[in-house]
VOLO-635555 format. One record per residue (C-alpha): residue number from 0; residue in one letter; z, y, x. Coordinates in nm, 4 decimals, always signed. Last residue first. Layout:
// VOLO-635555
<node n="NUM" res="A" zz="Z" yy="Y" xx="X"/>
...
//
This chain:
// VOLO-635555
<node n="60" res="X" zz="-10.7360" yy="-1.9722" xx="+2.8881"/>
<node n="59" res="X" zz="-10.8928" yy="-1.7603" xx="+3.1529"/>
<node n="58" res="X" zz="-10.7339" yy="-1.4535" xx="+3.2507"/>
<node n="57" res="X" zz="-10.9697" yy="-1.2242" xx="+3.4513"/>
<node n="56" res="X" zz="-10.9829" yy="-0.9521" xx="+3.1581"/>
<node n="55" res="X" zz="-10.6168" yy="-0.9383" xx="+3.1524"/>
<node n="54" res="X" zz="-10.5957" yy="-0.8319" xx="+3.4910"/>
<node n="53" res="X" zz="-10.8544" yy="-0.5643" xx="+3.4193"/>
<node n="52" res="X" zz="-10.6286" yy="-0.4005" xx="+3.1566"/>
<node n="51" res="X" zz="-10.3099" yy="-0.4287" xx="+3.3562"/>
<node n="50" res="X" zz="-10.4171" yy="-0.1379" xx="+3.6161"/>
<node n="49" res="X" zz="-10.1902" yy="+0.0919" xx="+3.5617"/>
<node n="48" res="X" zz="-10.4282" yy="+0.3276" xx="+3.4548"/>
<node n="47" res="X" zz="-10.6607" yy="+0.0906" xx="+3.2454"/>
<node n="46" res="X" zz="-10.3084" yy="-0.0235" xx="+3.0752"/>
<node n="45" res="X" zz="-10.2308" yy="+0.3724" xx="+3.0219"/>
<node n="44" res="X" zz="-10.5921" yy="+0.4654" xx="+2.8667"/>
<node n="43" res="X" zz="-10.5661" yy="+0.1883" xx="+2.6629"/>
<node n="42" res="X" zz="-10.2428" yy="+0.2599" xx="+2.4823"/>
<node n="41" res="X" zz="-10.3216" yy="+0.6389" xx="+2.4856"/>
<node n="40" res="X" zz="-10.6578" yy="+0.5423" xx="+2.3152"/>
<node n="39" res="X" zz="-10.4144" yy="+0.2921" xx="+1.9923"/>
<node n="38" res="X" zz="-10.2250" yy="+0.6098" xx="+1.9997"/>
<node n="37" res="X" zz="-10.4756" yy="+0.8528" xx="+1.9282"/>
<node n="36" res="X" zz="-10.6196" yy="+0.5988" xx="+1.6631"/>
<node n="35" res="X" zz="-10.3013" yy="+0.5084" xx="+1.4882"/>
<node n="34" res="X" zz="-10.2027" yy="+0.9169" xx="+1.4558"/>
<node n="33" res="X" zz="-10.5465" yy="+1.0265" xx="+1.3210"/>
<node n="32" res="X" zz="-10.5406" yy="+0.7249" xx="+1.1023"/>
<node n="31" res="X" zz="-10.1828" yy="+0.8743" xx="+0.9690"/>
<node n="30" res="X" zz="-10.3346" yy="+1.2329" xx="+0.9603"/>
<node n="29" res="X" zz="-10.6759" yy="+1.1086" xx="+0.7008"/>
<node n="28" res="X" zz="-10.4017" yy="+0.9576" xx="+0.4913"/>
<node n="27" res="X" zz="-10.2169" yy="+1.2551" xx="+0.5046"/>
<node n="26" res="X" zz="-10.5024" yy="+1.4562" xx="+0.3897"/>
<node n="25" res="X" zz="-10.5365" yy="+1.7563" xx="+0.5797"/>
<node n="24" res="X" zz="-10.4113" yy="+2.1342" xx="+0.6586"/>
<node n="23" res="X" zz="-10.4038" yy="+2.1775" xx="+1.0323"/>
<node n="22" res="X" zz="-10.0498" yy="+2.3328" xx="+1.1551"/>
<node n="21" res="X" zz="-9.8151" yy="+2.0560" xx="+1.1688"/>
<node n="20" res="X" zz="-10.0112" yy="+1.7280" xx="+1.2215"/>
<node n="19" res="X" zz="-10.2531" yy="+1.9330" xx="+1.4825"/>
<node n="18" res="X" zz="-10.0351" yy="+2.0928" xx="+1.6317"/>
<node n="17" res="X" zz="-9.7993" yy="+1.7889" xx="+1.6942"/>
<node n="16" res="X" zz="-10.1328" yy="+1.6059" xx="+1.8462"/>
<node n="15" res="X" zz="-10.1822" yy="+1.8282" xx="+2.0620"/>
<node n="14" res="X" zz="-9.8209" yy="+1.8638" xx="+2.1883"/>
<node n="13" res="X" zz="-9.8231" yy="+1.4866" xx="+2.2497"/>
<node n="12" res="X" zz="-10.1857" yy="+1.4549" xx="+2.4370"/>
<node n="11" res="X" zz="-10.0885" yy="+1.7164" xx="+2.6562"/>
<node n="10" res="X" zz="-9.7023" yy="+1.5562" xx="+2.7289"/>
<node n="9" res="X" zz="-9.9084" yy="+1.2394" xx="+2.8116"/>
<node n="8" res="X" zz="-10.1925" yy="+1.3668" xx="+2.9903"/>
<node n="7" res="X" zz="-9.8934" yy="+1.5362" xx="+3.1846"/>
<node n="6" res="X" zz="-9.7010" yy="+1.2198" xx="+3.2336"/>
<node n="5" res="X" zz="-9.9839" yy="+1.0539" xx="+3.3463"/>
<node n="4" res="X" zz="-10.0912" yy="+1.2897" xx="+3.6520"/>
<node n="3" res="X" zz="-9.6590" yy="+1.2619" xx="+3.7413"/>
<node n="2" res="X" zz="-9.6724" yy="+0.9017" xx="+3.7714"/>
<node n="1" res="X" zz="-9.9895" yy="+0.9176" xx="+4.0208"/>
<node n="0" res="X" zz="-10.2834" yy="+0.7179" xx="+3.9532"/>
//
């Protein structure tokens, strides 16, 4: 996947998130789990994209 392909979903993903912590009224309980869980997908999504997810699946202990 190209660098530039996951800075954009990266940039995207930021802004969204911004607007959504700064302009939608909510708890911010409800805001902080919000936060952990798009975070916790971008995490994911970037070791599937590089390719280190997959690698770790192979690992025997």
């Amino acid at each position: 996947m190209p660098i530039l392909n996951v800075l954009i979903v990266l940039i995207v993903v930021g802004v969204l998130l911004w607007l959504v912590n700064t302009y939608i009224p909510m708890d911010s309980k409800i805001k902080n789990i919000l936060n952990i869980v798009v975070v916790i997908g971008l995490v994911i999504w970037l070791l599937q994209a590089f390719g280190l997810l997959d690698s770790l699946r192979n690992m025997r202990i």
